[in-house]
N, C-alpha and C positions, 0 to 999 in steps of 0.2 A: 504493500500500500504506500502510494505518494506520502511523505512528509512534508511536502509545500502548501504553505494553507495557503499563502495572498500570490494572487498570479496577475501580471497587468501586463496589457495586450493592446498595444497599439493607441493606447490613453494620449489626447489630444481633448486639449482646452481654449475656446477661441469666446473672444470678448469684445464687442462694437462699442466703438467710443463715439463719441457724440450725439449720439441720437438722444429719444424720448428718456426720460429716466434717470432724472437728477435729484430724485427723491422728493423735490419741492412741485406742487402747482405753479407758483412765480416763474421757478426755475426751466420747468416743461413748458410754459407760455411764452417765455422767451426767446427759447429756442424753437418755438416752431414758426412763429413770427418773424422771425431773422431767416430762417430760409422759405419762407414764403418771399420775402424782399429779397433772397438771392443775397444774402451777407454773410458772415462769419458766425457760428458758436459764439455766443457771450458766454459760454460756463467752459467753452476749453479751458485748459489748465496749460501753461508756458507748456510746458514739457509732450503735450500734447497734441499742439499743430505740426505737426509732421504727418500727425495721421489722419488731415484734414481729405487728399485725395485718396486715403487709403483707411478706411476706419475699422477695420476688424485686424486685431493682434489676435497671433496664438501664445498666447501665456505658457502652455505646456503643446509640442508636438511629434507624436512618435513616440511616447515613452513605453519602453517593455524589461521588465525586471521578477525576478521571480525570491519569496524568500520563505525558508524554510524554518519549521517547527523552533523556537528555541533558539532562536540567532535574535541577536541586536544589528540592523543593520542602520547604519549612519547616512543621511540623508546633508550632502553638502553643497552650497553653493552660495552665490555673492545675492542683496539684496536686490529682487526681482526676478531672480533665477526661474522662479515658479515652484518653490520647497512648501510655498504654504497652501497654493493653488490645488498642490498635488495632497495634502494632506486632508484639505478640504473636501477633495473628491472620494479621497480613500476611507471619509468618516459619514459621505452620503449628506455632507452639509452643502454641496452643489452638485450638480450633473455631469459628465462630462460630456462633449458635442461628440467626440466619436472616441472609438474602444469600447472595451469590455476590463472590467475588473472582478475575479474570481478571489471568494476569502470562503474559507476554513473556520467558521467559528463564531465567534462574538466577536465586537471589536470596541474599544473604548478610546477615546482621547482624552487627551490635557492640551489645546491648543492658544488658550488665553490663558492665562494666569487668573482663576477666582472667575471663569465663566459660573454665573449661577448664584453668585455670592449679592445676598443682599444686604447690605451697609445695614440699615436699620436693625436687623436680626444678629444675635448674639454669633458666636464661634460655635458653642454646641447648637445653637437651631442650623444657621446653615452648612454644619458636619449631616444632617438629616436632608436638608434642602439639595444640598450638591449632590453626595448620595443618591438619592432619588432619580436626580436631572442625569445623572450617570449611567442609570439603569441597577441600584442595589434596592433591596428591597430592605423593607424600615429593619426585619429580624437581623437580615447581614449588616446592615448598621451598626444595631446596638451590641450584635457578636464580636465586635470588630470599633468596636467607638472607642474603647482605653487604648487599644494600642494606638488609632490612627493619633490621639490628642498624644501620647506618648511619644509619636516619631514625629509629632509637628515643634514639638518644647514648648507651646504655649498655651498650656491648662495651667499658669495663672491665672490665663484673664478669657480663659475657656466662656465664661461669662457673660463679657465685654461687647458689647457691637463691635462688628467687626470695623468700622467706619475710624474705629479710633486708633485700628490696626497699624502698625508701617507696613512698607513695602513687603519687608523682610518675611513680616509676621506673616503677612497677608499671602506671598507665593508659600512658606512653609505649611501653612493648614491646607491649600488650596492642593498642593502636591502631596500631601500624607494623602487625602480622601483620595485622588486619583490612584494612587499607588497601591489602596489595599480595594481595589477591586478585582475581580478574577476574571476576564477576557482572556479570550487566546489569542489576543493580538492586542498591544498596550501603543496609543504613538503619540510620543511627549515631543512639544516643541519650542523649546527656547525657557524653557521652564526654569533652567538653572542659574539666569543669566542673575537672577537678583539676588539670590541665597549669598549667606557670608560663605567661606572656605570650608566651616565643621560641617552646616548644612548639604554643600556640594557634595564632600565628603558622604555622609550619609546617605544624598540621592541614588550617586554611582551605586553604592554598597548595594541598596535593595533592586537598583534595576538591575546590577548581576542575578540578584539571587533571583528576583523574578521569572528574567530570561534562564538561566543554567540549575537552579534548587526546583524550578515549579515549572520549568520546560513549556516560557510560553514565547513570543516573538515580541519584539518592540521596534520600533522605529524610531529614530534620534533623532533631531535637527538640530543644529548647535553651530554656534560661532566660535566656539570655546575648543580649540583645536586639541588640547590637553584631555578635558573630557569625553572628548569624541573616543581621541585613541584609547583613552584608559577602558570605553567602555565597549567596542566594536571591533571587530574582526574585517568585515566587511562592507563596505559604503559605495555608496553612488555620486557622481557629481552633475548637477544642471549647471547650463549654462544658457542664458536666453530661452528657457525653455525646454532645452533639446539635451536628451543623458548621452552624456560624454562614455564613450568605450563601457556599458552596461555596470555590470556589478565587479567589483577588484577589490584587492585588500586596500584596508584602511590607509595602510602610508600612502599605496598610489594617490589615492584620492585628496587626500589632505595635502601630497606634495602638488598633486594640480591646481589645489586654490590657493594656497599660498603663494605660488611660484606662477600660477596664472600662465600655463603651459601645457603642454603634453609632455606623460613621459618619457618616451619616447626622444625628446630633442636632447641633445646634448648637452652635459651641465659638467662638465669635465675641463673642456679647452675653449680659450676665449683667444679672441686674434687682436684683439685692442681698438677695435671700431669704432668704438664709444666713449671719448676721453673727453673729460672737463679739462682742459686747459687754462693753465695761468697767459692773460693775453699779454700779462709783461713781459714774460717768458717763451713766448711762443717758439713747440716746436725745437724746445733744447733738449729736451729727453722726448725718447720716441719710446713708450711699450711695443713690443714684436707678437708676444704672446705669452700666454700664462696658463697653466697647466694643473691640476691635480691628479699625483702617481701614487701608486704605490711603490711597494719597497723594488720590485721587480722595472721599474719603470714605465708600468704600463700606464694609460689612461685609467682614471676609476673614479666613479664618485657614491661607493657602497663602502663603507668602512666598520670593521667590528672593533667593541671601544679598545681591544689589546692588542690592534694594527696600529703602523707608525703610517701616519701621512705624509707625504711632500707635495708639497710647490715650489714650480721650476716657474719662474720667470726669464724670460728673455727679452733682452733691452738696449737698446741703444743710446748713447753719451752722444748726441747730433754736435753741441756747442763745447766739449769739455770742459762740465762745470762740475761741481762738488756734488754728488748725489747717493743719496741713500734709499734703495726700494724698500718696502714695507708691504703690510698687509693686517688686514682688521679682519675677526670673525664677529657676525651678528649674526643671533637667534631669531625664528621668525617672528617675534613682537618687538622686533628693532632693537634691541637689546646689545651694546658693543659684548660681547665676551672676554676677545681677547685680540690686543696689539703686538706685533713683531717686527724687528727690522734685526738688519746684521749688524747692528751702534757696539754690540759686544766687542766687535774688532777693527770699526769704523764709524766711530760715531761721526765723524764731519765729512765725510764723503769721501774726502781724499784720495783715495786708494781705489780711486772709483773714476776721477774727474778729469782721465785722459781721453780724445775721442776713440769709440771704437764700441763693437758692440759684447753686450756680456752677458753670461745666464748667472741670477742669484739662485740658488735652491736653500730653501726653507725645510725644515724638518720638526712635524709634529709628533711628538713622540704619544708613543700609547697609553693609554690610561689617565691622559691627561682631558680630554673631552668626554662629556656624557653622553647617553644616544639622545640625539636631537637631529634636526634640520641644520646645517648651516650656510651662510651666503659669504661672501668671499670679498673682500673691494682689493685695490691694490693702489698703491700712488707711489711718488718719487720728490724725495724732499731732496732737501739742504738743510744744516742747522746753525751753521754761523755764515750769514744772516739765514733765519727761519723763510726757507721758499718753500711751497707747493707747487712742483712745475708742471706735471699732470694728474688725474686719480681718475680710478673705474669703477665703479661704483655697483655694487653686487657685480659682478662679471662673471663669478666660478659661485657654482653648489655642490654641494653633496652632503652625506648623510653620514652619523656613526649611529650603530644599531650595538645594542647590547646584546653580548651571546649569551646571557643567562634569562632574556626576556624576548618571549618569539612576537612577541606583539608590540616593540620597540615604545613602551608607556616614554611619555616625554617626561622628563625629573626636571628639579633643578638644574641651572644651568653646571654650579661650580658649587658645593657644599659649603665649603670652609668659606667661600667667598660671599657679602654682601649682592643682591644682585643687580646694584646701581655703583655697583665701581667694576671698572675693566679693566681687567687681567694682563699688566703690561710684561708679558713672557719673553724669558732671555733662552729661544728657542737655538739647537742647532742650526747652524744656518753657514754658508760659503758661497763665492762667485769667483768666478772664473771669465779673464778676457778672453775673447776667441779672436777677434780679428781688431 
């Protein structure tokens, strides 16, 4: 027997802009007045005359994805991707124009934070009111009412209208009641984004056990690229609409929103296309290219954290002036990690500032980076006087993946380190003139 309970099949969402249906009488009078006189939409919105000759967007088109019993699958993509469009459909809260969507089961959402919550009514009246709106019936309520107020932390003020709630308060009760429902398919969206770090904490915890202790499916959306990975195997990404390369592991996925790419392109060798140049300088140091090897020298940007990395740069002295290359790593929330040049045995460039062209090689040693994502820049200074003569700005990625963790969970950047100071590393490093 199939284990796949949600099947989607050709799911496309198409939505006419401008027409009747502005939610207002005024609003619908005036626009049909305006093109009876043959003029403009008064209620288009800036961003929306474009689709003055063309009034029907597909919000989702083409989408087919299949997922099985017991999986969290991560749902990711940039705001208007169509993450919510899609989730709308898949909860029967809109239609879709064409496809078919096959589900296995019950299905429950969390798609607003405290849908159903009415301010006036205490914390215990709408744990019963939401409940309800959920599909639990009063008995699984109250079988189930200590623990939800117990995983929410606020049966202090259990009480209290929720009106006098915070944020905090307000997504914690709103996600306990979701969470102890029993669907065989759960799909939360954005739910975590308000919780502090213990609550997050917490969330993850039960949506494992949900998915893996009680073997049901959930669907993720999240911005939060930490909690995606920590809690998913497998994710989808939209883009405009349209699912990029179907279902793949979670890193693929997260490395194409972040990196805003395909896997597929190259994130190893950079040829220096793309240089900010100093215009006082112009053109005294020329980058050739810049590389990330391993030990073997090959191209590579997959690293396990007990591999040494290198970066080979290659570089030309155009003007023979005093220069030192470098290179900065940043975490995907922009984050400097860490600073390197070869200053160890050339802090003024010196030994550097004849014309002619040179490869520096950098050597990061093993166990010094977490598994995470990293981006790469590179530039070329001076430091008496302090020049900038050009820099590249992300140019090389790659990845270090933890071999004692198959699901690469993003950690801290640097343990022992603050992680608003950057790590200025007195890394192996040499160059050598070639010509």
């Amino acid at each position: 027997m199939s284990n796949i309970v949600l099947s989607v099949e050709n799911l496309s969402k198409q939505y006419q802009l401008g027409k009747i249906g502005t939610n207002t009488i005024q609003g619908d009078l005036a626009h049909f007045w305006a093109k009876l006189a043959g003029k403009e939409n008064p209620n288009l919105k800036i961003n929306e005359t474009e689709y003055i000759n063309n009034e029907y967007i597909w919000a989702l088109k083409d989408i087919n994805f299949e997922v099985k019993q017991g999986e969290i699958l991560g749902i990711i993509g940039k705001n208007g991707a169509g993450k919510s469009t899609l989730l709308k459909i898949l909860s029967k809260v809109t239609s879709p124009t064409k496809g078919q969507i096959k589900i296995k089961g019950k299905i429950a959402s969390l798609l607003e934070v405290g849908t159903g919550f009415h301010p006036e009514l205490t914390g215990k009246e709408n744990i019963f009111l939401n409940g309800a709106i959920l599909g639990m019936t009063k008995n699984d309520i109250k079988a189930k009412f200590d623990e939800i107020v117990d995983f929410s932390g606020v049966e202090k003020y259990i009480d209290t209208p929720v009106k006098r709630y915070s944020s905090g308060m307000y997504v914690r009760l709103a996600f306990a009641v979701a969470a102890h429902l029993e669907p065989e398919i759960l799909i939360i969206d954005e739910v975590l984004a308000v919780g502090d770090a213990e609550f997050q904490k917490k969330c993850i915890g039960k949506i494992k056990n949900v998915a893996e202790g009680e073997g049901r499916t959930v669907l993720f959306v999240s911005h939060q690229m930490t909690s995606t990975q920590a809690l998913c195997k497998q994710g989808i990404f939209l883009e405009n609409g349209y699912l990029k390369n179907g279902v793949e592991s979670i890193q693929q996925v997260v490395k194409q929103y972040l990196y805003h790419q395909n896997i597929n392109n190259k994130l190893s060798f950079y040829e220096g296309n793309n240089a900010q140049k100093n215009k006082d300088y112009h053109n005294q140091i020329k980058l050739l290219y810049a590389k990330i090897t391993d030990i073997n020298k090959n191209e590579c940007d997959y690293f396990k954290t007990y591999e040494d990395i290198f970066l080979e740069i290659k570089w030309k002295n155009v003007a023979g002036v005093p220069c030192t290359p470098n290179f900065q790593l940043t975490n995907p929330q922009g984050i400097n990690v860490l600073i390197a040049m070869d200053s160890s045995v050339d802090w003024s460039g010196d030994l550097k500032k004849e014309k002619g062209t040179y490869i520096s090689l950098f050597k990061i040693p093993k166990n010094l980076l977490n598994a995470n994502d990293y981006m790469v820049s590179v530039a070329f200074d001076s430091h008496s006087p302090r020049i900038c003569y050009e820099s590249h700005l992300d140019c090389l990625k790659f990845t270090v993946w933890d071999s004692m963790d198959e699901n690469c969970i993003t950690r801290g950047m640097f343990k022992s380190v603050r992680e608003d100071v950057v790590l200025w590393a007195a890394l192996e490093c040499s160059f050598e003139k070639i010509d």
